[in-house]
N, C-alpha and C positions, 0 to 999 in steps of 0.2 A: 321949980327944979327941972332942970333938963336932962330927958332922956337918953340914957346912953345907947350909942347905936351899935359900936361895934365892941366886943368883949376885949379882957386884956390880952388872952389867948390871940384871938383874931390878929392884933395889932402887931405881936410879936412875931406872928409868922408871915405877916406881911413884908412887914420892915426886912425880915431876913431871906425873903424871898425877893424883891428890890433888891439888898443888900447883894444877895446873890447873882443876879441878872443882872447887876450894872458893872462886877465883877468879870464876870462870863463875857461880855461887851468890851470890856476891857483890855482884856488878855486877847482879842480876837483884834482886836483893833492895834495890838502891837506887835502879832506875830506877823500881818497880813502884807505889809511888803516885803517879807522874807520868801514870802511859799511863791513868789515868781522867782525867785531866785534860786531857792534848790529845786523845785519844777525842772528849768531849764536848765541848770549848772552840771546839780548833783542827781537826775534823774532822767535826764538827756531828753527833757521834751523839748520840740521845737518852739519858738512862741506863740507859734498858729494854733497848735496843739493844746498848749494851755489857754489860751486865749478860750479856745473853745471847749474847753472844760469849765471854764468862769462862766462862758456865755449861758451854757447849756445847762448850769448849775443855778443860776441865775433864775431864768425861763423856770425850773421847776417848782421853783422857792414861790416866786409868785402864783404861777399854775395850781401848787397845794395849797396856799393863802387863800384864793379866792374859792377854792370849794372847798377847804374845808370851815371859810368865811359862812358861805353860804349853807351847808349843812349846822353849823353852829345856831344858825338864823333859824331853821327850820325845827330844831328838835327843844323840847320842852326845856330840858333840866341840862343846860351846856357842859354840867363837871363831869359825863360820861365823855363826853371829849379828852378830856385828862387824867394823862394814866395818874395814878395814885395807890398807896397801901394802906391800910389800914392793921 
């Protein structure tokens, strides 16, 4: 008989958490050539301008990736990393 590893609970809030996240992914992946559009249009930046709000946005994403990659790596229990309620 094989041991079950992860509960039904577990499974459910996975799935819906994916579920979630590939949603969120989604919806970002189809607004994303609009916001150069009203950027520059409807908010009067130049392209330089936004350009370098992408770039700069960009630089930080990874910047916060890597440490806090590396603080994840270093601390015992990782799900204080992640906010949560209970």
């Amino acid at each position: 008989m094989m041991r079950q590893i992860w509960s039904r609970d577990q499974i459910l809030v996975t799935s819906l958490l994916a579920c979630s996240l590939f949603l969120a992914g989604l919806s970002a992946a189809a607004i994303a050539p609009y916001r150069a559009v009203v950027a520059v249009k409807e908010l009067g930046f130049s392209n330089g301008t936004y350009a370098a709000i992408i770039t700069l946005s960009s630089v930080a994403t990874a910047i916060a990736s890597v440490v806090l990659g590396a603080l994840s790596d270093r601390m015992g229990d990782r799900r204080k990393l992640v906010i949560h309620q209970r």
